[in-house]
DOKOL-828129 format. One record per residue (C-alpha): x, y, z. Coordinates in steps of 0.25 Angstrom, whole numbers, plus 5000, padded with zeros to 4 digits. Last residue first. Example, Ala and Ser with C-alpha at 12.3 -4.5 7.8 and 13.67 -1.06 7.14 Angstrom:
BEGIN
505549965029 504949825031 
//
This chain:
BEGIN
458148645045 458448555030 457048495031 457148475015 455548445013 455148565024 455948675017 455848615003 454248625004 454248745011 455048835001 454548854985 453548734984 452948754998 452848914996 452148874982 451248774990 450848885000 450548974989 449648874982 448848834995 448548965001 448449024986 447248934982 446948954969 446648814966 447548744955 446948714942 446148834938 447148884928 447449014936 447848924948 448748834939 449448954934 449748994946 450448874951 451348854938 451548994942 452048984956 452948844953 453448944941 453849074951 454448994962 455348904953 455949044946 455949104960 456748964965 457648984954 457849124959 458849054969 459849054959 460549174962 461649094971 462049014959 462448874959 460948814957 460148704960 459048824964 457948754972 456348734967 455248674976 455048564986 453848514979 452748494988 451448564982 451948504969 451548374974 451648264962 451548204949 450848314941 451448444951 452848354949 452748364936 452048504935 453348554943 454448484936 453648554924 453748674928 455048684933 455648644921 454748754913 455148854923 456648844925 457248734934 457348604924 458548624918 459148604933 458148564940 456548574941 456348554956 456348414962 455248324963 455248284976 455148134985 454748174998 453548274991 452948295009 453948185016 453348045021 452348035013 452947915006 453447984991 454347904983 453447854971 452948004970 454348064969 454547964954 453148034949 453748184947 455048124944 454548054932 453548174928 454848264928 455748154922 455648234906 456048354913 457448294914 458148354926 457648284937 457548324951 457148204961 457148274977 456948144989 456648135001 457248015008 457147855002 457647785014 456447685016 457247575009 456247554998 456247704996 457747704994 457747614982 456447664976 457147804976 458147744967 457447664960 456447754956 457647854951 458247724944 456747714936 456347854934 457547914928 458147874915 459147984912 458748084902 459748204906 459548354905 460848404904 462048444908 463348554902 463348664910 464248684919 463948584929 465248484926 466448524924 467048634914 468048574904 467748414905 466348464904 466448554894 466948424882 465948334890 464648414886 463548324895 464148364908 462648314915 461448234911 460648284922 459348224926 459248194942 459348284952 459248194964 458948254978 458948194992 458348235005 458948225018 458448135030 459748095036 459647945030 458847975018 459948055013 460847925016 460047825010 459847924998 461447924997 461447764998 460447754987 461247854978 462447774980 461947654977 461447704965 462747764962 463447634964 462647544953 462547644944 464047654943 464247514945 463547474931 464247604926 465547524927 466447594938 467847644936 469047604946 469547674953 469847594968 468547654973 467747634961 467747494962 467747484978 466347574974 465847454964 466347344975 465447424985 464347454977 464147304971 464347244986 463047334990 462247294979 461647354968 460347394960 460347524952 459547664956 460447754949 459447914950 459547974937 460548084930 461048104945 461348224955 461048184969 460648274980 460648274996 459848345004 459848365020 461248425022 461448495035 462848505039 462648385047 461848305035 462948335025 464048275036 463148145036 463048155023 464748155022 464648025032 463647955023 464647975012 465847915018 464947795026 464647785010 465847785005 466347705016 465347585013 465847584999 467247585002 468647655002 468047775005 468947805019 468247915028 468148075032 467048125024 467748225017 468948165014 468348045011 467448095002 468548174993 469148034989 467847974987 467848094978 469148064972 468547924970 467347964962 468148044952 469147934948 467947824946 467147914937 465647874938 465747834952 464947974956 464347924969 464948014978 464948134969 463448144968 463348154982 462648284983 462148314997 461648465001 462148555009 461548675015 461448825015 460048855023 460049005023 460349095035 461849085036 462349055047 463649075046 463848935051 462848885043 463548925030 464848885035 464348735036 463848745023 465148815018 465948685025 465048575020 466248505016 465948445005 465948295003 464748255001 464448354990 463548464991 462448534984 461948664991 460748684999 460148805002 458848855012 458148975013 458449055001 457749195001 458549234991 459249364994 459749285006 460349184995 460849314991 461449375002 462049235007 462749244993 463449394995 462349494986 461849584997 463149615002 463549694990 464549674978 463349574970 462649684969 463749744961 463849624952 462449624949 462449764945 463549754936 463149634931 461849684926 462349804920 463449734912 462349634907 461149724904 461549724888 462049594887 460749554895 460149514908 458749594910 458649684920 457949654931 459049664941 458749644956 459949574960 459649444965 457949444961 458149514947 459649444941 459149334945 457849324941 458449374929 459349264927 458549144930 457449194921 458549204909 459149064913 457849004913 457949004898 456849064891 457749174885 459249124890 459949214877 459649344885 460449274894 461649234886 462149394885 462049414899 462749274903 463949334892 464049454900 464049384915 465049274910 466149414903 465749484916 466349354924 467649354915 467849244906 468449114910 467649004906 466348944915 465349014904 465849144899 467049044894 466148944889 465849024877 464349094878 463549034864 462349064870 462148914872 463548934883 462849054889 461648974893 462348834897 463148944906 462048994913 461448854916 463048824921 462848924931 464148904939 464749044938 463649124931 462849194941 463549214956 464849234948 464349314935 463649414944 464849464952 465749454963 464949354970 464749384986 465049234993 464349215005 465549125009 464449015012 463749045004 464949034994 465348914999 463948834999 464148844982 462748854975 462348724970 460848714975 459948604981 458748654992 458748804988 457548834998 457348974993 456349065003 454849085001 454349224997 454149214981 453349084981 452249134990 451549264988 452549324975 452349174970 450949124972 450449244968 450949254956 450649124953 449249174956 449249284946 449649204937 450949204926 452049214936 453349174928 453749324934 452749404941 453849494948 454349514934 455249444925 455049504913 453749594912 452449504908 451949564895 450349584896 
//
């Protein structure tokens, strides 16, 4: 029998996955522990004036579609109109067939606005109009929706020196959901580019209300900064790297190499690996110092087209999958701060699903029983959060691992209509379990199964984060 499109019974293919998801999966609240969306405009409780703003500004997935449809970059991040955008998504969607973008889209368009029609040059004109209207009424502002979504906890991505003032504002409102920040130092040890990195150093000072003009200050700067993080109640930090730089150095090496730097000069790469793996060590040292958990997404070979690059910016669309040599510098790494006892729990996302096995075993050399899946296997990411990606990420770390205490899936997302990612993630782990049930190679024991479905999709990130 035809399955209708989409229905409640959605990537549901047994009874019992069924089961497993309108009785357990479907009921437990969003923990969206790393995300893009702007604090500001939760903050503000921004109300969007029409689809295209909450849906298309800054969805560079969306816009790698429309630019392979043969959409001119003017519909994409140009200066058309946002009717002319929403028109020409319309017209590329029917185009995204066995692309998650088509399931992204209608569960969207189904679970935020209750539209079950399908998105279409033909359907388009109706469809905005009756999203933009929505969109007009109290229900729709972005508390509302986040409300709408049963998200319990947030946490955005944030530099060291931001001010933390939206946060801050959040709390004060009190605003039922979690909203905090979330460490991303990636700028702090960028000495790629000699020029850039001091105008940051220049921006951290400010911020942190000390003289760089050494090492030692850099990092007192720094530690002051996660200090501040910690007090506005930061508990995670993350690291966006194409592998983890593990080489060997000394301490007068890194501070005649940052004395280098600071005066203008440009670094040899040599130098470059050499003080980002310092810098790495020394942010895990601090994590491990107020008890946060750290993240690495690791994989992305990023601003590959140069020519848009220089025009658009980066995260727009134009990264990759990336082939980096990863086992070896990652078990460095972590071997570096296990051997000093300062190694704190730890999330490992790759990006190449050729590394799934590799990471699957690299979080069993790292576990000491101290902390229930210390060292995670994150979630499919990034190419990898649609079904088959998530799949596999989990079969690898089923096969190498504990499935049973995986922290679950999060958005990484810049739109406030993401969080039916989590459905998306929800329906699949159900129906990978399912079907092991009908096979005969899982128990059909629904006590057990449904309360590792509720630990995968909420209790296991509750407890392992500890943000209360």
């Amino acid at each position: 029998m035809m399955k209708k499109f989409m229905d409640e019974n959605f990537l549901l293919q047994t009874q019992t996955a069924q089961d497993l998801y309108h009785n357990h999966a479907a009921k437990m609240p969003i923990f969206d522990y790393h995300c893009h969306i702007p604090p500001n405009e939760i903050a503000e409780d921004k109300q969007f004036e029409n689809i295209t703003q909450i849906w298309l500004y800054g969805d560079h997935y969306k816009w790698r579609a429309m630019r392979t449809n043969g959409v001119n970059e003017r519909y994409c991040t140009g200066n058309a109109s946002d009717w002319e955008k929403f028109e020409k998504w319309a017209e590329t969607v029917p185009h995204t067939l066995r692309n998650p973008l088509y399931h992204w889209t209608h569960l969207e368009l189904k679970r935020f606005f209750g539209i079950e029609k399908i998105l279409s040059p033909s359907t388009a004109k109706e469809i905005w109009d009756e999203c933009n209207a929505k969109l007009q009424t109290q229900e729709y502002t972005v508390q509302n929706i986040i409300r709408k979504a049963n998200v319990h906890t947030i946490c955005t991505t944030d530099d060291p020196v931001d001010s933390l003032e939206h946060h801050q504002a959040i709390k004060a409102d009190e605003f039922e959901v979690k909203v905090l920040p979330a460490w991303r130092p990636d700028k702090a040890m960028a000495v790629d580019d000699a020029k850039t990195f001091n105008k940051y150093l220049d921006v951290l000072e400010e911020a942190a209300d000390e003289n760089i003009g050494s090492f030692d200050a850099l990092m007192d700067a720094l530690d002051n900064r996660h200090q501040f993080f910690h007090e506005n109640g930061c508990r995670l930090s993350d690291h966006g790297l194409e592998t983890a730089i593990a080489e060997d150095y000394t301490e007068s090496e890194i501070k005649s190499i940052f004395n280098k730097i600071r005066k203008g000069n440009e670094l040899n790469r040599e130098e470059i690996l050499k003080f980002k793996s310092c810098m790495l060590y020394e942010f895990g040292i601090m994590d491990h110092s107020r008890g946060w958990t750290q993240q690495f997404h690791l994989g992305a070979l990023r601003n590959n087209n140069s020519r848009l690059f220089q025009k658009l910016g980066p995260d727009t669309g134009f990264d990759s999958i990336g082939d980096f040599e990863m086992a070896r510098p990652l078990s460095k790494f972590l071997d570096r701060l296990d051997k000093e006892n300062k190694l704190t729990k730890t999330v490992l996302y790759n990006l190449n699903p050729r590394d799934n096995e590799l990471i699957g075993t690299m979080i069993g050399n790292f576990q000491d029983g101290s902390v229930p899946g210390k060292i995670q296997f994150g979630s499919g990411w990034w190419f990898l959060d649609q079904k088959d990606g998530m799949e596999k990420q989990m079969n690898a770390l089923s096969n190498l691992g504990l499935l049973s205490r995986f922290v679950g899936m999060l958005t990484d997302s810049r739109s406030f209509l993401s969080y039916t990612r989590h459905e998306y993630f929800r329906r699949t782990l159900c129906n990978m379990l399912g079907n092991d049930v009908e096979n005969g190679e899982i128990p059909n024991d629904r006590e057990l199964l449904g309360q590792m479905v509720e630990n995968i999709c909420f209790n296991n990130a509750k407890e392992y984060f500890k943000f209360e």
